[in-house]
SEKOL-774866 format. One record per residue (C-alpha): residue in one letter; x, y, z. Coordinates in pm, whole numbers, plus 50000, padded with zeros to 5 digits. Layout:
N
AXYZ;...
This chain:
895
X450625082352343;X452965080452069;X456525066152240;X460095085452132;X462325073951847;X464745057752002;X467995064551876;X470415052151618;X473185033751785;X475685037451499;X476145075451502;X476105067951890;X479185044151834;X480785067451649;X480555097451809;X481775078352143;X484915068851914;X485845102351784;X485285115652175;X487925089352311;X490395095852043;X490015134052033;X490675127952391;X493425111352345;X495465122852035;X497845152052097;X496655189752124;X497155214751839;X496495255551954;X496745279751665;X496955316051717;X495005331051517;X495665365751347;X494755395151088;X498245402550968;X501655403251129;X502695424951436;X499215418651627;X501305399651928;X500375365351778;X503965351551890;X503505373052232;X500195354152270;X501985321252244;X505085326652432;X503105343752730;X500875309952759;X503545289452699;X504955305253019;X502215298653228;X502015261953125;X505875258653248;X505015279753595;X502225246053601;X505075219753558;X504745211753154;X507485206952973;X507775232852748;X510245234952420;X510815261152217;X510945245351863;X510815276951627;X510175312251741;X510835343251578;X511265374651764;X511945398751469;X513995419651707;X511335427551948;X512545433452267;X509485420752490;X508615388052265;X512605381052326;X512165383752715;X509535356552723;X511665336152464;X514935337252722;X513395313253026;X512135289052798;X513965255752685;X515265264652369;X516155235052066;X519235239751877;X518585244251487;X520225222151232;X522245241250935;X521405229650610;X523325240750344;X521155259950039;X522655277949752;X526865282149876;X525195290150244;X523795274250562;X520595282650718;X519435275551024;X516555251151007;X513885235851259;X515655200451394;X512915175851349;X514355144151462;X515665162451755;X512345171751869;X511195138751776;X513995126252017;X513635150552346;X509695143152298;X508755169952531;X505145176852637;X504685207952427;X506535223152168;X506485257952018;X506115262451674;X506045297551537;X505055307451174;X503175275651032;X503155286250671;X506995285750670;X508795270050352;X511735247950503;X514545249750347;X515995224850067;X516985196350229;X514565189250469;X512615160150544;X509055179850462;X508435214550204;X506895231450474;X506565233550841;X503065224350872;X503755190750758;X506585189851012;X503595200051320;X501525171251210;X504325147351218;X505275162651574;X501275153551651;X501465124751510;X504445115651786;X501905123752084;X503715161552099;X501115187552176;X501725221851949;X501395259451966;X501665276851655;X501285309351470;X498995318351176;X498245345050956;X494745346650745;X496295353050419;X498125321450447;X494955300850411;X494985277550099;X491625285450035;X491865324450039;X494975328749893;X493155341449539;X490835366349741;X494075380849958;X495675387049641;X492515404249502;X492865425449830;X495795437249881;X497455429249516;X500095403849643;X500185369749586;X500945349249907;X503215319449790;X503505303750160;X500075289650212;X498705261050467;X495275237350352;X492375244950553;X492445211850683;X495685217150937;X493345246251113;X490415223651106;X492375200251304;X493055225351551;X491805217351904;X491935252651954;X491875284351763;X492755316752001;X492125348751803;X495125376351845;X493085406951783;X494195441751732;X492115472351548;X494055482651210;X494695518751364;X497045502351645;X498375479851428;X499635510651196;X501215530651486;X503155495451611;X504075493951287;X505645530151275;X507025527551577;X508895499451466;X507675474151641;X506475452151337;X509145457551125;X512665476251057;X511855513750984;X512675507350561;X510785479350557;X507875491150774;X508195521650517;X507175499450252;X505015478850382;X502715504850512;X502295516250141;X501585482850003;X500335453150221;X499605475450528;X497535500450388;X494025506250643;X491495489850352;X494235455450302;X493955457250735;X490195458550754;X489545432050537;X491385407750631;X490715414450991;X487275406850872;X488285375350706;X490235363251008;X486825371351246;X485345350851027;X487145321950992;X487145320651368;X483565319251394;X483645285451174;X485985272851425;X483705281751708;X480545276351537;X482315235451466;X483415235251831;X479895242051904;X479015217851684;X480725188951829;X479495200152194;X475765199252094;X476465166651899;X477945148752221;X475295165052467;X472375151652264;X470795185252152;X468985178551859;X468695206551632;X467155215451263;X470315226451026;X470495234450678;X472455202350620;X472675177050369;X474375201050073;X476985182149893;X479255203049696;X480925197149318;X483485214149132;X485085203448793;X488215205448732;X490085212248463;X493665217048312;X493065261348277;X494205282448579;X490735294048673;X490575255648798;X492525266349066;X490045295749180;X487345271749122;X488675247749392;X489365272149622;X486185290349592;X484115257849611;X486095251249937;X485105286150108;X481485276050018;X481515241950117;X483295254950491;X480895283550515;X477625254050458;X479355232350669;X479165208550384;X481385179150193;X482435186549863;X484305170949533;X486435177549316;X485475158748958;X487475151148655;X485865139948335;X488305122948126;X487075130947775;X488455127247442;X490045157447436;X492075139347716;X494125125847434;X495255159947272;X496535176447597;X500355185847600;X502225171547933;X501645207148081;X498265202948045;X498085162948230;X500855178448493;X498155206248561;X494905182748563;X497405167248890;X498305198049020;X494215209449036;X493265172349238;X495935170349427;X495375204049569;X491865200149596;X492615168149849;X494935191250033;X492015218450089;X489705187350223;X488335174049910;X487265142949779;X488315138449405;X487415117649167;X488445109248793;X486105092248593;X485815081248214;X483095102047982;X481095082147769;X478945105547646;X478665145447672;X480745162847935;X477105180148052;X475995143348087;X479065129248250;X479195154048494;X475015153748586;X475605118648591;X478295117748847;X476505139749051;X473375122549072;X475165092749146;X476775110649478;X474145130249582;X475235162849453;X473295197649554;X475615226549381;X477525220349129;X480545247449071;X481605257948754;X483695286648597;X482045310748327;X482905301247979;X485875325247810;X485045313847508;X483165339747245;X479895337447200;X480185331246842;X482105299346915;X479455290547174;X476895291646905;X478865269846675;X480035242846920;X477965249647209;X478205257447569;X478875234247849;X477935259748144;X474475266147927;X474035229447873;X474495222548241;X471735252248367;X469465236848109;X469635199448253;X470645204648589;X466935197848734;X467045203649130;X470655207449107;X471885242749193;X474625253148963;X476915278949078;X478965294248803;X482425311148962;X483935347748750;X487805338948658;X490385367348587;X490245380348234;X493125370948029;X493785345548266;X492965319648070;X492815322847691;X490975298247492;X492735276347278;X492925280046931;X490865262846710;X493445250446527;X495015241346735;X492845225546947;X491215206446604;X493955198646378;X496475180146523;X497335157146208;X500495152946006;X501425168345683;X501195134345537;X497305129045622;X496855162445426;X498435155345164;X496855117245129;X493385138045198;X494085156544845;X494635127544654;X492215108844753;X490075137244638;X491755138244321;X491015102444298;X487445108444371;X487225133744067;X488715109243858;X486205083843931;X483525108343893;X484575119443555;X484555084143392;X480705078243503;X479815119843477;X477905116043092;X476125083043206;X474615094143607;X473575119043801;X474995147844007;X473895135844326;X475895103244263;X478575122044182;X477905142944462;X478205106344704;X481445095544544;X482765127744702;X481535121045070;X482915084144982;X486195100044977;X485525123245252;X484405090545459;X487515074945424;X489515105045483;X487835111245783;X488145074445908;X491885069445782;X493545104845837;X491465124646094;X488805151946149;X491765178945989;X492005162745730;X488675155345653;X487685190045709;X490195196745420;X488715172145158;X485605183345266;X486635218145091;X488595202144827;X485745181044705;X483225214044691;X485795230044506;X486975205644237;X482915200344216;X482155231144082;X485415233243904;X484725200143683;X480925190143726;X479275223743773;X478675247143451;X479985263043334;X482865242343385;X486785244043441;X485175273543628;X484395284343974;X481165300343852;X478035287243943;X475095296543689;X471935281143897;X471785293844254;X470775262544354;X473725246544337;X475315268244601;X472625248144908;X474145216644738;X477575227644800;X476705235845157;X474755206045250;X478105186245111;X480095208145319;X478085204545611;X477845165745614;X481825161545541;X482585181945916;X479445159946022;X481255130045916;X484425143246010;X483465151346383;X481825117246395;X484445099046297;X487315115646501;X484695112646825;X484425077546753;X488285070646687;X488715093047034;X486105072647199;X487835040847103;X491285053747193;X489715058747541;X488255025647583;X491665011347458;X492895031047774;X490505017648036;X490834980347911;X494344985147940;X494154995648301;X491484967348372;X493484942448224;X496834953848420;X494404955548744;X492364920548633;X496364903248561;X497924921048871;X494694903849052;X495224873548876;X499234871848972;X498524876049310;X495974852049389;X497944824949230;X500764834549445;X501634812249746;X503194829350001;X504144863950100;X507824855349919;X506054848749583;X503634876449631;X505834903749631;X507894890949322;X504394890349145;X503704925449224;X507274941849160;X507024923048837;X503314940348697;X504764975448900;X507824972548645;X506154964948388;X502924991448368;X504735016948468;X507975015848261;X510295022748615;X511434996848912;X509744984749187;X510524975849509;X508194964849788;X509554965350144;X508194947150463;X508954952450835;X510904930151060;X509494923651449;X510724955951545;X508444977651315;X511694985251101;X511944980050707;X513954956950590;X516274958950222;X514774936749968;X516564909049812;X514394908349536;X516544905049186;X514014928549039;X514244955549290;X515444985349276;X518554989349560;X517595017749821;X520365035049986;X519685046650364;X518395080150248;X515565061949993;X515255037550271;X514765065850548;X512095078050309;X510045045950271;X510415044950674;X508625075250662;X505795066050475;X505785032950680;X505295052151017;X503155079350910;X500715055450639;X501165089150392;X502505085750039;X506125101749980;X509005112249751;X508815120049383;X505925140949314;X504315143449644;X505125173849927;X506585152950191;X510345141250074;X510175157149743;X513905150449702;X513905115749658;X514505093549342;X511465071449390;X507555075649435;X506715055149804;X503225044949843;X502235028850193;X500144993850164;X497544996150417;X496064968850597;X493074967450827;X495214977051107;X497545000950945;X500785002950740;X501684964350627;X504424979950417;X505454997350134;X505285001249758;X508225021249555;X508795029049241;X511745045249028;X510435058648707;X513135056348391;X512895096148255;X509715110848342;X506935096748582;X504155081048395;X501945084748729;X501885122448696;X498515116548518;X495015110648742;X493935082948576;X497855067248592;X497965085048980;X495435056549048;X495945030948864;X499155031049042;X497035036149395;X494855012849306;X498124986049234;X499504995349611;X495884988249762;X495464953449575;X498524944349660;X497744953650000;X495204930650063;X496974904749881;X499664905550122;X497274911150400;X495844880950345;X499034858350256;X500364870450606;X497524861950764;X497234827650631;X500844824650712;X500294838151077;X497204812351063;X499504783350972;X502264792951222;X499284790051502;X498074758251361;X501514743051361;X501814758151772;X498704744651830;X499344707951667;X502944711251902;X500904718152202;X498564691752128;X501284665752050;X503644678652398;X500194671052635;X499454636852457;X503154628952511;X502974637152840;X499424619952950;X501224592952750;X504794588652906;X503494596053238;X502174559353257;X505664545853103;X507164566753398;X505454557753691;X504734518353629;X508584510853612;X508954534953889;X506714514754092;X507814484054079;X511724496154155;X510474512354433;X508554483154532;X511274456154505;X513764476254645;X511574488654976;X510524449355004;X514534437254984;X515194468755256;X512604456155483;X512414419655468;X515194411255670;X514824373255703;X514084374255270;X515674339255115;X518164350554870;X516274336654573;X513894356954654;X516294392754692;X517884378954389;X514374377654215;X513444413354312;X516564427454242;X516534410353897;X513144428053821;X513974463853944;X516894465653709;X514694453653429;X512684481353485;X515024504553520;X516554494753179;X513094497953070;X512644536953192;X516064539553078;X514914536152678;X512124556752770;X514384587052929;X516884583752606;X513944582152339;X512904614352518;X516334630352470;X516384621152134;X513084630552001;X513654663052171;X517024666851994;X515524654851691;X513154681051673;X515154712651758;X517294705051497;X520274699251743;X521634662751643;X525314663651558;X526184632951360;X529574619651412;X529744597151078;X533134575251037;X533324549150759;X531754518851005;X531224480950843;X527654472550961;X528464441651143;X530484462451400;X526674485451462;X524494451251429;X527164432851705;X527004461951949;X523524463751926;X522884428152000;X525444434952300;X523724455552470;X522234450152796;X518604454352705;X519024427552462;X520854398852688;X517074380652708;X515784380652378;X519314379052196;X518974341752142;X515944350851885;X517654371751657;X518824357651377;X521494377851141;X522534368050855;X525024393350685;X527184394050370;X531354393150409;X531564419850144;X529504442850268;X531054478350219;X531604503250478;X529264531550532;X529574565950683;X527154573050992;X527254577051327;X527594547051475;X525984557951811;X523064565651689;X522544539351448;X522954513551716;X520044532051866;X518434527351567;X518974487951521;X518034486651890;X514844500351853;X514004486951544;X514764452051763;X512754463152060;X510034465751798;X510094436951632;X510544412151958;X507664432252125;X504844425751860;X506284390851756;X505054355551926;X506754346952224;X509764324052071;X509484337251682;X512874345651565;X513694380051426;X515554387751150;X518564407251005;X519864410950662;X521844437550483;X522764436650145;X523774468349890;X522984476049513;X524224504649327;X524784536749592;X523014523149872;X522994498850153;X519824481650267;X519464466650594;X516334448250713;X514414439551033;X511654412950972;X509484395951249;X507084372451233;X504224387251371;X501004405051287;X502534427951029;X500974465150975;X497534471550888;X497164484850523;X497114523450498;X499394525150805;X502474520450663;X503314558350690;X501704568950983;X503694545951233;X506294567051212;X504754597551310;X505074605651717;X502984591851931;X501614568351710;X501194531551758;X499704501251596;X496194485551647;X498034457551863;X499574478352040;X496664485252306;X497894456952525;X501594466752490;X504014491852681;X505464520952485;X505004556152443;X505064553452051;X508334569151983;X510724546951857;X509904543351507;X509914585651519;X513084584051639;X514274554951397;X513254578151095;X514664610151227;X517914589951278;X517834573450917;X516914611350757;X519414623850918;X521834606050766;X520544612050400;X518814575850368;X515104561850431;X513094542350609;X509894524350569;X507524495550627;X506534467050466;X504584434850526;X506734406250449;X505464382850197;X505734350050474;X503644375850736;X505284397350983;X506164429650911;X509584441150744;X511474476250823;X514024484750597;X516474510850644;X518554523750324;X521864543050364;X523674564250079;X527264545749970;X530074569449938;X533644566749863;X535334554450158;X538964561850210;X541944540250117;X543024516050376;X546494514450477;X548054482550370;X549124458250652;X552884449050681;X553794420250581;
């Protein structure tokens, strides 16, 4: 028995994922409708009302009533937001508050018209952008919609009713719709509302009833409105069969492909290919082939090529802009086999057919080669787009290059003259395509196609009988002048497609090399610091503008750069990269969000989200308004992206590795003190318990124990204060106290001090009279000579002497501790310093290893050195070297 496939876990994964956060990102309802005045608003409101009876809280956002008297009533015992004015040519408007919202963040929030054009001023073009930055918040949304507002129909409504909608919404806000309610009403109802008055004012119902409202305009859209509920459904439907496990054969696996173009019938193109690719349920792209041709379009054309992809990624597309290298037929077939394409969609050629003949058709070429793939060829609008001149389109030369074109035919006549009585006329005949050769290759293909004519001409004018004529006597001649005319535009197109073909690959290395050097800058970069000084630099430089990169602080809030190269942001630029921080959208210049703003803002996206953001100020015009600049730029944002992903992580690394090394270091200082601690603990508590007890103890004896209790306690005494100091040392709290000091006065108190009263006798100093005095903190040098003592005593031979000297040379004092014992192991001369650490010989000895730390910290601290040394008689030698300043003048002693 054959067992069941089991099933693929990944779509599994995935399909649990997009359940959990469909579950839990906010809720966006659209109503649905035909046309306005079927009780879309009504719909809304009356809902909205019986969500408040159930304890939400409800805010009215935007809602129009139009003056109807009912739709008012509902809108009266709701929560109503105050509007902001904004002021818009010498008047202020009332305008939806977004922050406001943003601040009462109620549960759900009324939003009436979608397709609504906000005013000037505001932080989004239209009001669908500000919904999905209310969903974005966690607000849940009820809106209004009309099917003519549609992005994707907005070409077939106009074909309808004759008026062009100019507020439109992409597709993909309704496909993010949790819920699509259809507000119904047949056109014959709608009609008598409308006369009545209850759609609009009487005039403008008047008027609207013989234009937009007419019974056909009603029908059809109703139709298109039925229908584009059913895709919402029929996706709902979808999804429930998907996450219930019904498995079901669809037509699937169509991938859709439309190229664009910089004509107007791009535009119905992209919309058309997105009703098809909705209505198959399919994905679809939106392809631009950057041929040579690219070269010779005006900045109207390039801002139009933008225009075209960017709206096809609004509708839901993927674009793409690729490089042709051979035939646009190929490029595109190419591409598509590459991505799986099924239908390709293209528009029906406008030019004649005459033209077609002469330079061929793309649409024809496309049919011919497409193999399996279906091509789908689209009607435009006649005289919507009229072809382009020839001319125009072919002859794009200076005056100059014509005129050099004629004389270097004139020199190729001359040439041919002075060997004309000793060759033949098909020599003659290849001087002349010499000439047209290097016209073509010098001037251009207009030029060339000019000699090309010249050169038949003064052919049959000089070389030709009968000549100084234009009269050919043998027939034959005449194939001979058209063969020559025929391979000089030969040549001529040639040439200018290889000189167009170069000028394009000049254009892609240019953008590697900018990507391969940006690349090259950053890795080379240490640190975030020196990253983003790399990357404003190539931004600034590609792209002829400033650059500015911003980062956030703990809070999630963008900081001001201090950058030299940057660009300064006022708080409205600065609220606008915020923006694009928060939301992970690009913003300002040239996009929809934040139009209003001097600088382009392009989020850097890490692996888990927004890491910051790229900005730059273009001097005059943009040079990003092109695709192929549009990514380049993209591309610069994500690179340096991951660049500074990666340099924050290595810094967050080496942050965790320095926390760890602390903790590390804290519990060896503890396991390692705690011994220190308790032993001299020990025995106080033991001699002193003994002398409390022992009543009839000789006094020798108390004496004795006494004697050694407050040896130890001197003992855990050092051990308490080098544990004060390291800790000082290390939170960068010592406060140095410096006076101008002689060093006898620190080496005297030193050997003073109680620790020292038994070992004293062994410490030998021998000090200069003219030593000079030295500013430092005379505390904490003594604790420094005491240490250094401590050290030196505790690893020398029981009766060695120690030694002190001082002497100074140039700007600095030297003073030196040398013992006699067994001096420092070679390679350790360094590490003894570090905390914790301790000699080989140091096994049998107390200490917690932190007095030569301290003695360093102490000696740094005061701008000097120390270091080790074995001395040259054995023993070891520390010597500690102290900066010499200018001490102050003495008063003089009276006499």
């Amino acid at each position: 028995m054959r067992e069941p496939r089991r099933p693929d876990p990944e779509p599994l994964l995935r399909q649990v994922q997009e359940e959990e956060a469909r579950a839990k990102r906010a809720k966006l309802k659209v109503f649905f409708g035909a046309a306005p005045g079927v009780g879309k608003t009504f719909a809304m409101l009356s809902e909205a009302q019986e969500r408040r009876k159930e304890g939400c809280d409800v805010l009215v956002g935007v809602v129009e009533t139009h003056g109807r008297s009912e739709t008012a009533a509902l809108v009266q015992e709701l929560e109503i937001l105050p509007r902001i004015d904004l002021a818009y040519a010498g008047q202020f408007l009332p305008e939806f508050d977004l922050d406001a919202a943003l601040r009462r963040r109620p549960a759900l929030i009324l939003m009436d018209e979608l397709a609504h054009s906000n005013v000037m001023g505001s932080r989004h073009a239209k009001r669908w952008q500000d919904v999905l930055e209310l969903l974005d918040a966690g607000i849940d949304v009820y809106t209004t919609l009309n099917v003519q507002h549609l992005e994707s129909l907005k070409d077939v409504v106009a074909q309808i009713t004759g008026v062009l909608v100019r507020e439109n919404v992409p597709d993909t806000v309704l496909e993010r719709a949790d819920e699509v309610e259809l507000v119904d009403l047949p056109p014959d109802d709608l009609l008598v509302r409308l006369r009545e008055g209850k759609v609009y004012m009487p005039e403008q119902a008047r008027h609207a009833q013989e234009h937009f409202f007419r019974k056909g305009n009603l029908l059809a859209l109703r139709e298109l409105a039925l229908r584009h509920t059913a895709e919402s459904v029929d996706a709902q439907m979808r999804r429930y069969m998907a996450s219930e496990g019904i498995h079901k054969t669809w037509a699937a696996g169509d991938r859709l492909l439309v190229c664009v173009s910089p004509g107007e019938l791009s535009e119905r193109l992209i919309r058309g290919t997105r009703r098809m690719a909705s209505s198959l349920g399919a994905p679809w792209m939106a392809l631009y082939v950057e041929s040579r041709q690219h070269l010779r379009f005006t900045e109207e054309d390039r801002a139009r090529i933008e225009h075209n992809l960017r709206l096809a990624e609004k509708l839901g597309a993927e674009t793409a802009v690729i490089e042709g290298a051979g035939t646009l037929e190929e490029d595109i077939l190419t591409f598509a086999r590459d991505r799986n394409i099924t239908k390709i969609v293209v528009g029906k050629p406008s030019r004649p057919r005459w033209m077609e003949l002469l330079l061929g058709s793309t649409v024809d070429d496309l049919i011919r080669h497409s193999g399996d793939i279906d091509v789908y060829v689209i009607s435009g609008e006649p005289g919507r787009e009229p072809a382009a001149p020839l001319l125009r389109r072919n002859i794009t030369s200076p005056a100059r290059n014509y005129l050099l074109s004629g004389l270097v035919v004139v020199l190729a006549s001359g040439t041919a003259g002075l060997v004309f009585r000793r060759t033949e006329l098909a020599d003659i005949v290849m001087v002349y395509l010499l000439g047209i050769l290097v016209v073509a290759t010098r001037f251009g293909r207009g030029p060339s196609l000019l000699a090309s004519i010249l050169s038949v001409a003064a052919l049959d004018f000089l070389f030709i009988p009968p000549y100084l004529t234009f009269n050919v006597s043998d027939f034959r001649h005449v194939g001979t002048f058209a063969v020559m005319l025929l391979m000089g535009v030969v040549i001529g197109n040639l040439t200018e497609r290889i000189r167009a073909q170069a000028r394009l690959a000049r254009g892609r290395e240019q953008r590697t090399h900018a990507l391969y050097r940006l690349g090259q800058e950053l890795a080379r970069s240490a640190g975030s610091a020196a990253l983003v000084a790399s990357a404003i630099q190539n931004v600034t430089t590609q792209f002829q503008g400033q650059g500015v990169v911003l980062q956030p602080d703990e809070h999630g809030r963008l900081q001001r750069p201090d950058h030299p190269l940057a660009f300064p942001l006022n708080d409205q630029e600065l609220g606008v990269a915020q923006w694009v921080f928060d939301h992970a959208e690009p913003a300002g210049l040239g996009t929809l969000t934040l139009p209003g703003a001097r600088a382009t803002y392009l989020p850097l996206k890490g692996t888990e989200g927004a890491i910051g953001v790229m900005g730059v100020l273009p001097e005059g015009a943009p040079r990003w308004a092109e695709p192929d600049q549009r990514q380049l730029l993209e591309a610069f944002a994500n690179q340096t992206a991951l660049a500074l992903e990666r340099a924050l992580l290595a810094e967050r690394s080496a942050v965790d590795r320095r926390r760890a090394d602390e903790e590390r270091l804290r519990n060896a200082l503890l396991s390692s003190v705690s011994h220190d601690l308790r032993t001299p603990l020990g025995v106080i508590t033991g001699a002193v318990s003994t002398a409390l007890e022992t009543p009839d103890l000789s006094e020798p004896a108390r004496r004795e124990l006494l004697q050694s209790a407050q040896e130890e306690a001197q003992r855990l005494h050092r051990l308490v204060s080098n544990l004060l100091d390291i800790t000082r040392l290390e939170s960068g709290s010592l406060d140095l106290r410096t006076e101008w000091t002689p060093v006898e006065e620190v080496v005297g108190a030193a050997l003073n001090r109680r620790e020292m009263a038994a070992e004293v006798h062994r410490v030998r100093v021998s000090l200069p009279e003219d030593l000079p005095l030295v500013a430092m903190d005379g505390v904490l040098m003594e604790q420094l000579l005491l240490n250094l003592l401590d050290n030196a005593l505790k690893y020398s031979p029981s009766g060695s002497p120690v030694d002190i000297k001082a002497w100074a040379a140039g700007k600095s004092l030297t003073l030196s501790i040398s013992d006699q014992g067994p001096g420092i192991p070679a390679g350790e001369e360094d590490r003894i310093f570090e905390k914790l650490a301790r000699g080989q010989a140091a096994s049998n000895r107390p200490g917690a290893g932190l007095g030569l730390a301290i003695c360093k910290g102490i000696a740094t601290a005061h701008g000097g050195r120390i270091q080790a040394v074995n001395h040259p008689q054995g023993g070891a030698q520390f010597l500690v070297t102290l900066p010499l300043g200018t001490p102050p003048d003495m008063p003089e002693e009276a006499p």
